[in-house]
C-alpha positions as a Markdown table, in Angstrom:
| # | Residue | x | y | z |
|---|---|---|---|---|
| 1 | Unk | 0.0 | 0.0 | 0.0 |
| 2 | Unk | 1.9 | 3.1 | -0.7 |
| 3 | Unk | 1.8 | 6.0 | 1.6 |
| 4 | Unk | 3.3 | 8.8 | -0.5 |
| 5 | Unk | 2.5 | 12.2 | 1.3 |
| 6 | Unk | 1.4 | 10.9 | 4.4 |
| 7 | Unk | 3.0 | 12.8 | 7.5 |
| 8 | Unk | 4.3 | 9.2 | 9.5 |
| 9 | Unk | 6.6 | 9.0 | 5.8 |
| 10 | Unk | 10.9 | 9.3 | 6.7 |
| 11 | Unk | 13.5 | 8.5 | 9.0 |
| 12 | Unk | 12.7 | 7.3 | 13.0 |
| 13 | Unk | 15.6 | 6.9 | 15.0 |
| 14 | Unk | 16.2 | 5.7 | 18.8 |
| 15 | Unk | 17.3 | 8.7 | 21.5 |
| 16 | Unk | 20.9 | 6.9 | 20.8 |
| 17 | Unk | 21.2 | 6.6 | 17.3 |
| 18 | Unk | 21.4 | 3.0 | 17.2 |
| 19 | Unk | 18.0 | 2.2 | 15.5 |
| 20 | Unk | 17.2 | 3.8 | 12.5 |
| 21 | Unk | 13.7 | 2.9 | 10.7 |
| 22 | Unk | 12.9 | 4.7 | 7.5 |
| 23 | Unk | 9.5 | 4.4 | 6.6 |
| 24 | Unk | 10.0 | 4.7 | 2.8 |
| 25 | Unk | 6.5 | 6.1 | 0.7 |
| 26 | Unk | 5.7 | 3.4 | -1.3 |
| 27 | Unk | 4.7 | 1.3 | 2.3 |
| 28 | Unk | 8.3 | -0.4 | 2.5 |
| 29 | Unk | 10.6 | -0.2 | 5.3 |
| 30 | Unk | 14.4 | -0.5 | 5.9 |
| 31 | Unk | 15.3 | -0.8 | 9.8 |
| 32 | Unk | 19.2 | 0.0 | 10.3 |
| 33 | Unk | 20.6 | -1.2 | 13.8 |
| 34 | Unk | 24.4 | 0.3 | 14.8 |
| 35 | Unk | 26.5 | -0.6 | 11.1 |
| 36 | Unk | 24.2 | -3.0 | 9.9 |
| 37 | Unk | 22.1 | -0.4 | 7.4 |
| 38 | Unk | 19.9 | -3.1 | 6.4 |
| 39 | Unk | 19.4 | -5.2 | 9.6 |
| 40 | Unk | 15.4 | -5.8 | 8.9 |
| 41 | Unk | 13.3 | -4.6 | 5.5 |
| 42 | Unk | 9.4 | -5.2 | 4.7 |
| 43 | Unk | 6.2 | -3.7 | 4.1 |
| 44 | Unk | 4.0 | -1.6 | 6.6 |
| 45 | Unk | 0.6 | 0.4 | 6.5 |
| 46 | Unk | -0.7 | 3.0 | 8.5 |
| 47 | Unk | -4.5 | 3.2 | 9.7 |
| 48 | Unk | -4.9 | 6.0 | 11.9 |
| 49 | Unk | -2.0 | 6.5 | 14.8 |
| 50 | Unk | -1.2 | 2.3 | 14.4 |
| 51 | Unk | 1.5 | 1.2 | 12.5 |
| 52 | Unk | 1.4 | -2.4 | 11.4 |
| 53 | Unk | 4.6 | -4.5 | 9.8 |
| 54 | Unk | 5.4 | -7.8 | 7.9 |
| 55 | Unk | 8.9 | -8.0 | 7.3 |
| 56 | Unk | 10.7 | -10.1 | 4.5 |
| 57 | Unk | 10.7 | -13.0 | 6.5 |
| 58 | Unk | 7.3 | -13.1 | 7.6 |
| 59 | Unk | 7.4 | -11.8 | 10.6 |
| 60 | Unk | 4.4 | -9.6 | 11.9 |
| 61 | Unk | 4.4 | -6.8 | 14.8 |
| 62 | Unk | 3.0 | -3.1 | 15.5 |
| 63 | Unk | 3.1 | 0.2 | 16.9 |
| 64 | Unk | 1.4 | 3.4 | 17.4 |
| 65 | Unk | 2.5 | 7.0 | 16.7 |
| 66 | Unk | 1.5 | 9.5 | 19.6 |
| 67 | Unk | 2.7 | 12.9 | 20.0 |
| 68 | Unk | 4.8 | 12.3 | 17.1 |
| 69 | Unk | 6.7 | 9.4 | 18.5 |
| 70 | Unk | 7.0 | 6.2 | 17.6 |
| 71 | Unk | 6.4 | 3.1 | 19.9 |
| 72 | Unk | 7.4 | 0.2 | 18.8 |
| 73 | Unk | 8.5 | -3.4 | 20.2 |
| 74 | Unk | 9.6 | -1.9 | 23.5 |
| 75 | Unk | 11.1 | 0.8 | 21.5 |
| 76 | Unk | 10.5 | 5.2 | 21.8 |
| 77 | Unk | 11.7 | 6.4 | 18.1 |
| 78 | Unk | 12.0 | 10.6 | 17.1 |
| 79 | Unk | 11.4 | 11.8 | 14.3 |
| 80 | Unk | 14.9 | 12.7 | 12.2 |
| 81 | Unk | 14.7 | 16.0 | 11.0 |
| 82 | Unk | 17.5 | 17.2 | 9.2 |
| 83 | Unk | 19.4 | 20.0 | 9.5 |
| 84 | Unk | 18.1 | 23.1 | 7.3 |
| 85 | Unk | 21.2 | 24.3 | 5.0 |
């Protein structure tokens, strides 16, 4: 399901760094953890605030965007906003 223009679209990352999930618009993911940049990839959709993934393997789980932060398996993610040039 592509998700082109919707505002949960781009990069979440843990308060450390270590975790980087980019929720790419075409409803794919790519989940980078430390130096491995492509520790986890699959497909997600968004219905409301809930998040809701399948990765390559088959694996299922969720999450849920509040106050624009994502929870997700036990994890808090930001929002990466880059800086303006």
């Amino acid at each position: 399901m592509k998700q082109a223009g919707h505002p949960f679209v781009g990069l979440w990352v843990t308060a450390d760094g270590n975790i980087r999930q980019r929720l790419l618009p075409e409803g794919r993911y790519v989940e980078a953890r430390g130096s491995r940049e492509a520790a986890y990839t699959g497909d997600y959709r968004i219905e409301g605030t809930m998040i809701y993934y399948r990765d390559d393997t088959g694996f299922s789980a969720d999450g849920e965007f509040r106050d624009d932060v994502l929870y997700h398996a036990g994890m808090v993610m930001y929002r990466h906003l880059r800086a303006r040039q």
